[in-house]
C-alpha positions as CSV (number, residue, x, y, z in Angstrom):
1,X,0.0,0.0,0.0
2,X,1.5,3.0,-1.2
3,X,4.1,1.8,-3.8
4,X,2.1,-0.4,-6.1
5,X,-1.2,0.3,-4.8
6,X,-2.9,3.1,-4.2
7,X,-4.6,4.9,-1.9
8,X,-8.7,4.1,-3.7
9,X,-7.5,0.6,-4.3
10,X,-6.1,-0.1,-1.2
11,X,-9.7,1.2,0.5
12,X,-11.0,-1.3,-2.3
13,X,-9.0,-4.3,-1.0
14,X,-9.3,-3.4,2.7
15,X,-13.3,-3.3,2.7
16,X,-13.2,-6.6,1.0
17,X,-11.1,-8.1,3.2
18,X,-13.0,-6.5,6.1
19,X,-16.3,-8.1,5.1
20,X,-14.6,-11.5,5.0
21,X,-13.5,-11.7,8.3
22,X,-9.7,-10.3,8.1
23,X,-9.3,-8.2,10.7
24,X,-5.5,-8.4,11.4
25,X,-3.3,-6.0,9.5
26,X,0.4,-5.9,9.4
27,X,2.8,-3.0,8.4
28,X,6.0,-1.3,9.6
29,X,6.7,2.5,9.6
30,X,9.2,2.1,6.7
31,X,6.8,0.6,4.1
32,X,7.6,1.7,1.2
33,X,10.1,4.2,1.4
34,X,12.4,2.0,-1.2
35,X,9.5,3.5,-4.0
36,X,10.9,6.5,-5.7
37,X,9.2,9.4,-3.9
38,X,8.4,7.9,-0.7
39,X,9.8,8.6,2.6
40,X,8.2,6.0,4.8
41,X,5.0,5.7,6.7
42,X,2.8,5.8,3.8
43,X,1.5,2.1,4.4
44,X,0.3,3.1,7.8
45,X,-1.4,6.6,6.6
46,X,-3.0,4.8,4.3
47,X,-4.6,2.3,7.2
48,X,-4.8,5.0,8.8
49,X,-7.1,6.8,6.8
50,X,-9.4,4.0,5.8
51,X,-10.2,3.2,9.7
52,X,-10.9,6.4,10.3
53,X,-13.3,6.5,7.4
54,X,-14.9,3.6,8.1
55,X,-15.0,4.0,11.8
56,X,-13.4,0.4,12.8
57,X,-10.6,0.9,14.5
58,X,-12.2,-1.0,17.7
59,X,-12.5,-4.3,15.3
60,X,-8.6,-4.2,14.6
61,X,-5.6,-5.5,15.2
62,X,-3.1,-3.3,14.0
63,X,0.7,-4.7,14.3
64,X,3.4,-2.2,12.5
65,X,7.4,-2.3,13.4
66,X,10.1,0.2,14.6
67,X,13.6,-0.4,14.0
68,X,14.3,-0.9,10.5
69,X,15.9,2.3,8.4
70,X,13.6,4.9,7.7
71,X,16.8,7.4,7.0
72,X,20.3,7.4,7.6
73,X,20.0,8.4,11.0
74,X,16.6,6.8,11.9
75,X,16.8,3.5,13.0
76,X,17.8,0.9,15.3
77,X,16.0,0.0,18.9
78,X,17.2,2.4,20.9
79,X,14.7,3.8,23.5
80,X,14.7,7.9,22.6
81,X,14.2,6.1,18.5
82,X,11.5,4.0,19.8
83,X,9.3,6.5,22.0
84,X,10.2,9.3,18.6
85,X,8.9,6.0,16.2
86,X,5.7,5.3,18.1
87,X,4.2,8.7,17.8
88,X,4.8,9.4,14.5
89,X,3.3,5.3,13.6
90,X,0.5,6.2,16.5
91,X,-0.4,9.5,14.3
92,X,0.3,8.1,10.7
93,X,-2.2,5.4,11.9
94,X,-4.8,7.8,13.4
95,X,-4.9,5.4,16.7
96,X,-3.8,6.4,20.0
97,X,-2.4,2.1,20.5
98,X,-0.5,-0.2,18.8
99,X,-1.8,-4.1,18.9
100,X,1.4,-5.3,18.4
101,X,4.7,-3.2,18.3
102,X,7.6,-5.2,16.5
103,X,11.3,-4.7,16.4
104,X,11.6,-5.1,12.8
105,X,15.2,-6.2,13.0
106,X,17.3,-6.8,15.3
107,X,19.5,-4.0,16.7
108,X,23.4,-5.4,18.4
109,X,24.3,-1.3,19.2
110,X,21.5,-1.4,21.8
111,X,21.6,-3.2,25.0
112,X,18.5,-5.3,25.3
113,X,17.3,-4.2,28.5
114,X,17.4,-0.6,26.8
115,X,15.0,-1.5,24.3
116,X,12.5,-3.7,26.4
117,X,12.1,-1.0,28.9
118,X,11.2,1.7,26.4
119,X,8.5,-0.8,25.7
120,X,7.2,-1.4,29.3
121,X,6.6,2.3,29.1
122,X,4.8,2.2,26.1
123,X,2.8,-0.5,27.3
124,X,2.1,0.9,30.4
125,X,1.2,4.2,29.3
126,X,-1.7,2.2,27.0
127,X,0.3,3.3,23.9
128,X,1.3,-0.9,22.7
129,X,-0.5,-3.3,23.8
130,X,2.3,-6.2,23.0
131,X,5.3,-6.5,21.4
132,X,6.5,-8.9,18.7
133,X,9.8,-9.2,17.3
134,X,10.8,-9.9,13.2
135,X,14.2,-11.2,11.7
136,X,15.2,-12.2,15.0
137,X,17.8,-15.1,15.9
138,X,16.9,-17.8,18.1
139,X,19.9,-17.0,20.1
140,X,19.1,-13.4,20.3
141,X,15.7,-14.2,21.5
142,X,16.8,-16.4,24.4
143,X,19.2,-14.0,25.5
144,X,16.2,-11.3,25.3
145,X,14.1,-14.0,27.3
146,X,16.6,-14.3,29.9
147,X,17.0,-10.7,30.5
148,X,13.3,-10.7,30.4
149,X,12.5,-12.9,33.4
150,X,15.7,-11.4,35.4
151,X,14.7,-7.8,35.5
152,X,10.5,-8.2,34.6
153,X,10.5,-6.5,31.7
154,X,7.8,-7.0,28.9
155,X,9.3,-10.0,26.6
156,X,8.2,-10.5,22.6
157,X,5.0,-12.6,22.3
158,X,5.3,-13.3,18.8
159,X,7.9,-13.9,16.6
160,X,7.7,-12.9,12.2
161,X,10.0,-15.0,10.4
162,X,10.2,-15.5,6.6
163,X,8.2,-18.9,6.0
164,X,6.5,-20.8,3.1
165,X,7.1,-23.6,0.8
166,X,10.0,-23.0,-0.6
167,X,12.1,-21.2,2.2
168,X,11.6,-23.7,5.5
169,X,14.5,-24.9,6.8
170,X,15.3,-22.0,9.0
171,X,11.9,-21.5,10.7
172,X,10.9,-25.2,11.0
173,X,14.5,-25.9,12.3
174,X,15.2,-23.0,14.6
175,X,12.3,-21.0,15.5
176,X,9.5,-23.1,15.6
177,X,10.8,-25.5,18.2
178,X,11.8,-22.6,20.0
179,X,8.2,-21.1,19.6
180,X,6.3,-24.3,20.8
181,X,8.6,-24.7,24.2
182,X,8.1,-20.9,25.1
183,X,4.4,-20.5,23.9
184,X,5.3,-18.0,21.8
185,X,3.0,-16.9,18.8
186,X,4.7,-17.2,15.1
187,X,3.7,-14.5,12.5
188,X,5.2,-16.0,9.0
189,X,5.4,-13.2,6.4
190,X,6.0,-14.0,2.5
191,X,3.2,-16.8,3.1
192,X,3.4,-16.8,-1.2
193,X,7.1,-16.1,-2.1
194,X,6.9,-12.9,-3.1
195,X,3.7,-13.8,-5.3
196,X,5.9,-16.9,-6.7
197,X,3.5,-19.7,-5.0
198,X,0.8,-18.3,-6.5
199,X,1.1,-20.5,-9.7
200,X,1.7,-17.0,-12.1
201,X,4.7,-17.3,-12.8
202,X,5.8,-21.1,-14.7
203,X,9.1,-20.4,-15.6
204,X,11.8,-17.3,-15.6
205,X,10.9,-15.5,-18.5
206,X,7.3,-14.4,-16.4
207,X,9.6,-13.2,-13.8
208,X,10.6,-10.7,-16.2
209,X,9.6,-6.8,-16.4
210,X,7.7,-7.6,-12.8
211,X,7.7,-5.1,-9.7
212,X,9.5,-8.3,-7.6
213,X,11.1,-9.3,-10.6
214,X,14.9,-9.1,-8.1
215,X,13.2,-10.7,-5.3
216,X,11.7,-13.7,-7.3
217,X,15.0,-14.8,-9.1
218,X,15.5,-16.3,-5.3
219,X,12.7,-19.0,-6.3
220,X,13.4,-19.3,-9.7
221,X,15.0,-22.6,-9.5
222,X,14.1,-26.7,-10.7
223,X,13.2,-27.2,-6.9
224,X,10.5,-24.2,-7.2
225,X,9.1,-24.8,-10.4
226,X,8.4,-28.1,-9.1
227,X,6.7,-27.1,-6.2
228,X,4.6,-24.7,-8.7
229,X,3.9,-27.5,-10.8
230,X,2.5,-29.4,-7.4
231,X,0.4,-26.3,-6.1
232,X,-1.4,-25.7,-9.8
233,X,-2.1,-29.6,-10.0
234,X,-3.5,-29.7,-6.6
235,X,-5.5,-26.7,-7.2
236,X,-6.6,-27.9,-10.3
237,X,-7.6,-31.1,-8.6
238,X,-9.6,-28.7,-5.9
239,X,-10.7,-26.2,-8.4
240,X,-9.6,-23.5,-6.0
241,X,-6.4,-21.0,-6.6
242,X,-2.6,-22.4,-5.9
243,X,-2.4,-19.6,-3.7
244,X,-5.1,-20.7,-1.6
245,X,-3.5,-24.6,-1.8
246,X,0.3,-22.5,-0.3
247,X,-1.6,-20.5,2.3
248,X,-3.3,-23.8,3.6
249,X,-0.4,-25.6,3.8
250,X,1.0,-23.2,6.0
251,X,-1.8,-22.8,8.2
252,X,-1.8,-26.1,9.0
253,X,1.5,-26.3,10.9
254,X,1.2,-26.5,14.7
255,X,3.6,-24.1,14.8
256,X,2.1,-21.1,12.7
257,X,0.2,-18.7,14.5
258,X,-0.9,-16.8,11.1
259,X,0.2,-16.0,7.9
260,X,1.0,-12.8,6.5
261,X,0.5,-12.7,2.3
262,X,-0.1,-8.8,1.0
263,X,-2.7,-8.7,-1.5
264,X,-2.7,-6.1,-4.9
265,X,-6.3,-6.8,-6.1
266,X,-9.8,-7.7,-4.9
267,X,-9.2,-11.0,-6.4
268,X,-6.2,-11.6,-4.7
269,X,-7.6,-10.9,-1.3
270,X,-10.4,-13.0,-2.1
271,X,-7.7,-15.9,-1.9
272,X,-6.7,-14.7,1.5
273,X,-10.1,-14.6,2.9
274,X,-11.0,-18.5,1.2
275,X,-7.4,-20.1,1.9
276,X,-8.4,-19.5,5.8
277,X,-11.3,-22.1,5.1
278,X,-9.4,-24.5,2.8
279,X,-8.1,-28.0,4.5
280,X,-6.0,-30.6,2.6
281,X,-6.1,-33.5,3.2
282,X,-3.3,-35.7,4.6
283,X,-2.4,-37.1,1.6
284,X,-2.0,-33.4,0.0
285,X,-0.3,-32.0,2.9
286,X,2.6,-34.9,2.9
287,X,2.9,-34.6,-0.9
288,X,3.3,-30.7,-0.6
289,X,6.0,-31.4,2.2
290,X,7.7,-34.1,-0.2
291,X,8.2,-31.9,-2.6
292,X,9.2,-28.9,-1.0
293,X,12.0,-30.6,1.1
């Protein structure tokens, strides 16, 4: 929202989503200041603006994210950065709380304790309700744990880590056992690859002349296009969208909280909205994680 979308479209894709029972929105103050004439924040004014027009905010949860590089000098996790972040977030999004407040990346310049008491005074002022943390190591996350318990200060209830058919070994690995021993909620963001699980693109040459055409060389490989081939045969057999078939497979791990897959269309979100209701069947689910290996 705000590089390839546009404000009226993005209202467009927000009501629909709305009306089908997606209530949970996730952004980060920097989104999309890599698009030529943004400076940041324009995701969140844009969120901002449509639940103030359509009055919702109370039906929302809103998660956005501090830390990553707005400009050359604002960034990181520090604690005067984080209470200067959350105002202008809280104001972009016309809210006076965050549901969840993320560190978007993790920030080695800035003790730990530094940056989980700034949040136990957001949170006990009412401006964030939790906090969440994204790119993070397991190892940084136990240390954050441990410092956590030892002083009582606020620790990350969720974790957002980069997870979906084709890029697993990390999360299910790492984070996921790490998430099921600590009850700790995982957000997985690029649910469809950068749009390559959605079955468009069957080969390189589609890739080509695309907004993510840099980002989706990463899948363009024989193990993807296999995994492509699987999801459009599947969906085919189900006659329902591949994305639908990827999103599924995902939310069917015990270890995924929810999935986060952006959406450019009305058409696109209405995949979002029915790949919540989809379930495969045992068969499909071990055939998906065959090929996906």
């Amino acid at each position: 929202m705000g590089w390839t979308v546009d404000e009226n479209s993005s209202f467009e894709i927000l009501d629909h989503l709305y009306n089908g029972g997606i209530k949970f929105i996730d952004t980060a103050d920097i989104y999309s200041n890599w698009a030529p004439g943004n400076k940041g924040g324009e995701s969140e004014k844009i969120i901002g603006n449509w639940m103030a027009a359509r009055k919702n905010r109370s039906d929302m949860m809103i998660a956005t994210k501090v830390g990553g590089q707005v400009t050359r000098t604002e960034k990181g996790l520090s604690r005067d950065y984080i209470y200067t972040a959350v105002e202008r977030s809280l104001k972009r999004l016309k809210t006076d709380y965050i549901d969840v407040y993320q560190s978007h990346y993790d920030d080695n310049e800035t003790p730990i304790h530094e940056t989980l008491e700034a949040y136990e005074r957001l949170i006990r002022d009412g401006k964030v309700r939790v906090i969440g943390a994204s790119n993070f190591e397991v190892d940084r996350l136990k240390a954050t744990l441990s410092i956590s318990k030892r002083h009582d200060l606020p620790f990350y209830h969720l974790v957002q880590l980069k997870y979906n058919l084709f890029d697993r070994k990390d999360f299910e690995n790492n984070m996921a056992p790490f998430c099921l021993k600590h009850s700790i909620s995982s957000m997985c963001y690029r649910g469809l690859a950068d749009g390559f699980l959605s079955g468009k693109y069957k080969s390189q040459a589609d890739i080509i002349n695309t907004p993510r055409a840099e980002a989706l060389k990463h899948y363009c490989t024989k193990r993807g296009f296999k995994i492509v081939k699987v999801l459009l045969s599947l969906s085919k057999g189900r006659n329902v969208s591949a994305a639908q078939v990827a999103l599924a497979w995902l939310i069917s791990k015990t270890a995924v909280t929810c999935v986060v897959a952006s959406a450019t269309s009305v058409e696109q979100a209405e995949d979002l909205i029915a790949a919540g209701a989809l379930q495969l069947s045992k068969e499909e689910l071990l055939e998906l994680d065959n090929i996906s290996k």
